[in-house]
C-alpha positions in Angstrom: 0.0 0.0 0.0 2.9 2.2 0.8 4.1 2.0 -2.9 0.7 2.7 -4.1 0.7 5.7 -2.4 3.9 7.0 -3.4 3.2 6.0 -6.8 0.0 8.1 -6.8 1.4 11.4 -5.1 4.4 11.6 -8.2 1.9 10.2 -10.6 -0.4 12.9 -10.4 2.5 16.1 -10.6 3.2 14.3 -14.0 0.0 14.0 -14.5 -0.5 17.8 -14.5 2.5 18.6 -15.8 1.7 16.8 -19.3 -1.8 17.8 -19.5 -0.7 21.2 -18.9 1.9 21.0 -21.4 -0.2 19.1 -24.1 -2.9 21.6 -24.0 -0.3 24.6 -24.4 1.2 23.3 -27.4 -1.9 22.5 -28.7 -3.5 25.6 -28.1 -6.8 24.9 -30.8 -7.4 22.3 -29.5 -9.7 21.8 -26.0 -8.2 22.4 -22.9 -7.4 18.3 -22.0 -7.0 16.1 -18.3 -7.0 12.8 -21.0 -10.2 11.7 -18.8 -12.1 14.9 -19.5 -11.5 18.1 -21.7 -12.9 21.3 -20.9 -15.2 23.8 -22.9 -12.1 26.2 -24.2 -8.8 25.9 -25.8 -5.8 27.7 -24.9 -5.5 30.2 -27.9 -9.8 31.2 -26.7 -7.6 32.1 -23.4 -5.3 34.2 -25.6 -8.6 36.0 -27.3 -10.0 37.0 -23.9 -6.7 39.1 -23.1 -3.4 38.2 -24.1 -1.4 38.3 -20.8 -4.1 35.4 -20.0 -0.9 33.2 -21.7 1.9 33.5 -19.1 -0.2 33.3 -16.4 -2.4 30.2 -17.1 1.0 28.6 -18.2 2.7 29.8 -14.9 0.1 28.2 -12.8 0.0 24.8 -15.0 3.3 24.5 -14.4 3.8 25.8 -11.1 1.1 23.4 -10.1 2.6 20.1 -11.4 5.8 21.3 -10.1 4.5 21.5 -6.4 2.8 18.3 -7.0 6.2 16.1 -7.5 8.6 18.4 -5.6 6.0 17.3 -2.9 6.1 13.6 -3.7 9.8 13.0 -3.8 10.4 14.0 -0.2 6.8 11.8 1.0 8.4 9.1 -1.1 12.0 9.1 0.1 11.3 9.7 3.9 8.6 6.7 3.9 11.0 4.6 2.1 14.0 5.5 4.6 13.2 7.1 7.8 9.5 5.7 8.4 10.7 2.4 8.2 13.3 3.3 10.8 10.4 4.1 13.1 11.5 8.0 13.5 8.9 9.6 14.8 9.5 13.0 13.5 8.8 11.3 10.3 5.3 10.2 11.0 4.5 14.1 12.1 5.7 15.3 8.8 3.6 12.8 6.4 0.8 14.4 9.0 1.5 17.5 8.1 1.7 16.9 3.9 -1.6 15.4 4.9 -3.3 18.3 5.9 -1.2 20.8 4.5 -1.2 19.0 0.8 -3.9 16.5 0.9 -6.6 18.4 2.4 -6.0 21.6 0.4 -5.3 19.3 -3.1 -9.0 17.8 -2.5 -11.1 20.9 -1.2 -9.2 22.6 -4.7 -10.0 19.2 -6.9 -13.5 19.1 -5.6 -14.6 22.3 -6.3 -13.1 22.3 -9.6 -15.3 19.1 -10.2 -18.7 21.2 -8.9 -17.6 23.8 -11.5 -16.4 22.3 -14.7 -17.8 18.4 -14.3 -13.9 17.3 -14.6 -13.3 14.5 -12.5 -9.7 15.4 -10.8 -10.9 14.4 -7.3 -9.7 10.7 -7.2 -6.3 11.1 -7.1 -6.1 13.7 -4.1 -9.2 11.8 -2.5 -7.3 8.4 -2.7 -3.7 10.5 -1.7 -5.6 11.8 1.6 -7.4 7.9 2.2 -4.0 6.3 1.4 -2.0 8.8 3.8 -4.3 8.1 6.3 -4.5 4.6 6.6 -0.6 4.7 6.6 -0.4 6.9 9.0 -3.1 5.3 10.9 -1.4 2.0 10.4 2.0 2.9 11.7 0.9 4.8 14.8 1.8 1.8 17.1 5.7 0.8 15.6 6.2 4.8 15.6 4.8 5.5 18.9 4.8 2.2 21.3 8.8 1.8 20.8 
């Protein structure tokens, strides 16, 4: 399960990050997540005002960037200190839980309510994945 979630947490910065990128160099064609494309293309962006560009391209980007620069450091302290039983460890994934998690699936699901886009599994199943990890490991982190 621990791989699973580590897998999930990089997959979906990549995830962004290509989407993002595909639909900027693309820009006639819709605005595309592969599972659903939105009602606008980039270059409709660049109609409505033309400093629309660097900024919608700044926050694609930015976003995807968080998304993995986030991962790596979940993924390489689970792999090495959480299976050392530090306990500062298990504090920090509780903090990228709430900090990360929490924010990533309030954002998701509000984009869904708005644009019909189904984002929300992969920070939902992030935040139930963390959870039950955290939840799982509370005894060999804490009873030692």
């Amino acid at each position: 399960m621990d791989n699973v979630r580590r897998i999930n947490t990089f997959d979906g910065g990549l995830f962004m990050l290509l989407t993002s990128s595909l639909s900027i160099s693309n820009d006639m064609s819709l605005w595309t997540f592969v599972v659903h494309k939105l009602d606008f293309s980039f270059s409709q962006l660049t109609a409505v005002d033309p400093q629309v560009v660097p900024f919608v391209a700044f926050l694609a980007m930015l976003a995807g960037v968080n998304i993995v620069s986030a991962a790596v450091p979940i993924i390489l302290i689970s792999i090495f200190a959480l299976k050392k039983g530090q306990k500062w460890v298990w504090y920090y994934l509780l903090f990228m839980l709430v900090w990360e998690g929490f924010n990533d699936v309030y954002s998701v699901t509000q984009f869904y309510f708005e644009t019909g886009a189904p984002m929300f599994v992969m920070p939902w199943l992030f935040c139930i994945l963390m959870a039950t990890g955290l939840y799982k490991t509370r005894e060999q982190i804490f009873n030692q």
